[in-house]
C-alpha positions in Angstrom: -16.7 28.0 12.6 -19.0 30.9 11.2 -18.9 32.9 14.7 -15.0 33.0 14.9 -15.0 34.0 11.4 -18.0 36.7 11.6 -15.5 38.0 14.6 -12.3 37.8 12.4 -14.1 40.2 10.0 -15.5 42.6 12.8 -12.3 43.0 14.6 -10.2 41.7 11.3 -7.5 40.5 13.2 -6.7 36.2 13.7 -7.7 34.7 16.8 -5.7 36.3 19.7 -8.3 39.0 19.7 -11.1 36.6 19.4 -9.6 34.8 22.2 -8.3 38.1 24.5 -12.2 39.5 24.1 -14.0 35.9 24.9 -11.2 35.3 28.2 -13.0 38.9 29.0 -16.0 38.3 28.3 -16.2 35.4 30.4 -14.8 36.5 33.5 -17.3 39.5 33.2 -20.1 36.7 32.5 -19.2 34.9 35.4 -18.8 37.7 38.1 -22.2 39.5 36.6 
């Protein structure tokens, strides 16, 4: 996947921080 890896390399960390910024984003998504 190009967008988890384009995130990987703008927070360089594995996928927890994709995944603790998406569960964020989402709830922020879905209440906006």
């Amino acid at each position: 996947m190009p967008l988890l890896d384009k995130l990987r390399k703008l927070y360089g960390v594995g996928p927890v921080c994709s995944e603790l910024h998406i569960a964020p984003g989402k709830s922020d998504a879905t209440a906006g």
